[in-house]
C-alpha positions as CSV (number, residue, x, y, z in Angstrom):
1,X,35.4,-4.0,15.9
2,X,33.1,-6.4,17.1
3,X,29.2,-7.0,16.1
4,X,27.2,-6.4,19.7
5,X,25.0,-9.4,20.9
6,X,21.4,-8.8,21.2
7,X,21.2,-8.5,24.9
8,X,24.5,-5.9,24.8
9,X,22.0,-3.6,23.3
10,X,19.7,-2.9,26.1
11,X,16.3,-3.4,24.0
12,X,13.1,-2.0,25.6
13,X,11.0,-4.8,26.3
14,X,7.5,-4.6,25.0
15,X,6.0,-3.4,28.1
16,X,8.9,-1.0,28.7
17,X,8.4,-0.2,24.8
18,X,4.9,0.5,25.4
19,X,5.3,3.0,28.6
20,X,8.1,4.9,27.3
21,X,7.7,8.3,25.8
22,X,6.7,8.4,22.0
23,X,8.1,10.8,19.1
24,X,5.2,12.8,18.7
25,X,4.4,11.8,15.2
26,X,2.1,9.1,13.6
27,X,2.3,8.1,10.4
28,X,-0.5,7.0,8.2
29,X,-0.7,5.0,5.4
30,X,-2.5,5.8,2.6
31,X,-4.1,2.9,0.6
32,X,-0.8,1.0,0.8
33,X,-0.8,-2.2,-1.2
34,X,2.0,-4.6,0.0
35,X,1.9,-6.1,3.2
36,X,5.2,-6.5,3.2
37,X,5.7,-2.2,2.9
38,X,3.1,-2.2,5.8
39,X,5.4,-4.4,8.1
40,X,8.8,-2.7,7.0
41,X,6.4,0.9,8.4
42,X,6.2,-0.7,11.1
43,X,9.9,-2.0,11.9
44,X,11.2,1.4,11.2
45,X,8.1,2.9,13.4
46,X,9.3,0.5,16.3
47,X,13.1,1.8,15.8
48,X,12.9,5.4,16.2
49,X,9.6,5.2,18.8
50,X,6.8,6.5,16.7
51,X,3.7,7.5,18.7
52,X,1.3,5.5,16.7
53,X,0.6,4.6,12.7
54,X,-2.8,5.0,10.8
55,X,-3.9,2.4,8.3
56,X,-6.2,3.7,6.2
57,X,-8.1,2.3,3.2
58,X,-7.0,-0.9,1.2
59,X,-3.9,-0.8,3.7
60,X,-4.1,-4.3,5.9
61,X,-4.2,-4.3,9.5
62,X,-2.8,-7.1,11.9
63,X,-2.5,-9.6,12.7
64,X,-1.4,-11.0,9.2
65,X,1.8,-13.6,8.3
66,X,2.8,-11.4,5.5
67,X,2.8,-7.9,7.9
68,X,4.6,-9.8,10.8
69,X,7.3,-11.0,8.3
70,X,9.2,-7.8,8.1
71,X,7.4,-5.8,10.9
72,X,9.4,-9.3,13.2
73,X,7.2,-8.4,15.9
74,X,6.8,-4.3,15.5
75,X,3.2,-4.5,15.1
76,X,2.6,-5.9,18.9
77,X,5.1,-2.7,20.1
78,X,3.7,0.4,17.9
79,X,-0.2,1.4,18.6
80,X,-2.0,1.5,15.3
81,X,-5.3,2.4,14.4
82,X,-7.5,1.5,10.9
83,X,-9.7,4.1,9.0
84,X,-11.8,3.3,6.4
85,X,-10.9,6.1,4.3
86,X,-7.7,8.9,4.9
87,X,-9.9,12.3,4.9
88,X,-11.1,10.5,8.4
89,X,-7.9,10.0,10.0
90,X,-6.8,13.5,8.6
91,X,-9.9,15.0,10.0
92,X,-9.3,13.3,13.5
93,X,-5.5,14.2,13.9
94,X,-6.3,18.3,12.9
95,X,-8.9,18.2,15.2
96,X,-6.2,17.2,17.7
97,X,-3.9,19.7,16.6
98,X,-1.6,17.6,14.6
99,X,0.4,19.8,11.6
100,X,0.0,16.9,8.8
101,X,2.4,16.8,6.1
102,X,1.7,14.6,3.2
103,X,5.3,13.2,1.6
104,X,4.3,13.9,-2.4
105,X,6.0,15.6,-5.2
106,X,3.8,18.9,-5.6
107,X,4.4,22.2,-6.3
108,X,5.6,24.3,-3.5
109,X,6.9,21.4,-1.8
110,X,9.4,21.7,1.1
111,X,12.4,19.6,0.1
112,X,13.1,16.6,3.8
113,X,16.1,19.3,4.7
114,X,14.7,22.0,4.5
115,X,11.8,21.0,6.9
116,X,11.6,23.7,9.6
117,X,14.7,23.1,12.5
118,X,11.8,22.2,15.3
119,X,9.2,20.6,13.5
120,X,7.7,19.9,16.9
121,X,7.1,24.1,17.9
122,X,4.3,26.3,18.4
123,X,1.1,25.4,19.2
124,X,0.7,22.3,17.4
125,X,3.5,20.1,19.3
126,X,2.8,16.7,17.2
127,X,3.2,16.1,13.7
128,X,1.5,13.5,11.5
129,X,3.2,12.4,7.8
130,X,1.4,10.9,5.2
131,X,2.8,8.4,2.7
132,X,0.8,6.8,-0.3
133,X,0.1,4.0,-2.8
134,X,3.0,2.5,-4.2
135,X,2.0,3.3,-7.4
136,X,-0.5,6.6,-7.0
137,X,1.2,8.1,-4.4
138,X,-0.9,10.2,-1.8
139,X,-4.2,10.8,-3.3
140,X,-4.6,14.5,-3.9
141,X,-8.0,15.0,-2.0
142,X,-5.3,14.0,1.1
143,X,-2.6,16.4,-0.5
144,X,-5.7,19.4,-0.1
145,X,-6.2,18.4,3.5
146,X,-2.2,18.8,4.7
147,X,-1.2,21.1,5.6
148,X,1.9,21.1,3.8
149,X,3.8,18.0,1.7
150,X,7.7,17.4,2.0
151,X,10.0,15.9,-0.5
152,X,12.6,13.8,-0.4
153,X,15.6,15.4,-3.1
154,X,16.2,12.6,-5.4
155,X,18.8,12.6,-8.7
156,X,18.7,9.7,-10.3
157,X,16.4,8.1,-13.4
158,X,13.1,7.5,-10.9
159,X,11.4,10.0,-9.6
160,X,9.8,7.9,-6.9
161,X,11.4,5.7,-3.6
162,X,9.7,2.5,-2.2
163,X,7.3,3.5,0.5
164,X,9.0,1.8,3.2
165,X,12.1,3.3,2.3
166,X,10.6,6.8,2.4
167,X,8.9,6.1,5.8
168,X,12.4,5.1,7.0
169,X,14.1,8.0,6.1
170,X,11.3,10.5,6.9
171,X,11.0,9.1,10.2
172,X,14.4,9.4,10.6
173,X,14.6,12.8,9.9
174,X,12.2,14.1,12.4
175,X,13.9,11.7,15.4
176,X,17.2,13.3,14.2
177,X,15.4,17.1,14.4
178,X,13.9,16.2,18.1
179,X,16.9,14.9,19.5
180,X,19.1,17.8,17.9
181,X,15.6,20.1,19.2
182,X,17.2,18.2,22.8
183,X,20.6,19.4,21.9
184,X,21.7,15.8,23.5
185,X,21.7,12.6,21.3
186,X,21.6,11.1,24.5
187,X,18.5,12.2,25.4
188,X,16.0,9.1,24.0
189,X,12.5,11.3,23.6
């Protein structure tokens, strides 16, 4: 085997990035500390085409050295917005008919797999996920607004992934649901 060059892989340029159609989810960021989680949010957000990602709180916004470190660039490509607190942005994406899922261990939780087979259905066709403080979590006034929280299944000694790391692997799992949804992994949103 032999590693692809950059320009073998047929990258979307920023403009082409910009006009091309979005996986209808955002992802918000609730009072996230490190700058460096915020621009690893924002790579993964950039990979799999994320319609936009809320900032919200003590998170940092760009344009910032530490953010563009890991983001390499992601921050110019995914649309972003700042809220000043969370209940706002929740408030904003129900009222545009988002289903918002906070990612928290509560009880009645709906374990990452088990997430229904087309998230994307019914009458709300976008979804919004909501991932928290490195060390808090989600705060539970924004757990009361969701309207439901998933989990990711862990079985290890920590009870608790880095928030990048869960963004990643959330995102992930609703790109893989869409394009299965598509029936054709060919099929790019």
């Amino acid at each position: 085997m032999r590693k692809l060059r950059t320009i073998e892989m047929n990258r979307l340029s920023l403009k082409e990035f910009k006009e091309a159609n979005k996986l209808p989810l955002v992802v918000v960021l609730d009072d996230v500390r490190s700058l460096y989680n915020v621009g690893s949010v924002f790579r993964s957000c950039d990979a799999f085409r994320v319609e936009a990602i809320y900032l919200c709180g003590i998170t940092a916004t760009p344009p910032s050295a530490e953010i563009h470190k890991t983001a390499l660039g992601a921050e110019d490509s995914v649309d972003w917005k700042y809220f000043a607190n969370t209940e706002d942005a929740i408030r904003e994406l129900k009222a545009n008919h988002y289903f918002v899922y906070s990612v928290e261990q509560v009880e009645g939780s709906t374990k990452l797999h088990e997430l229904p087979a087309t998230p994307f259905a019914g009458d709300r066709q976008s979804c919004a996920v909501v991932l928290g403080n490195e060390v808090k979590g989600v705060r539970q006034e924004v757990v009361d607004m969701s309207d439901g929280c998933l989990e990711i299944p862990q079985f290890g000694t920590k009870h608790s992934l880095n928030v990048s790391v869960t963004a990643g692997i959330v995102v992930w799992e609703f790109a893989r649901r869409l394009l299965l949804q598509a029936n054709n992994i060919d099929n790019q949103y």
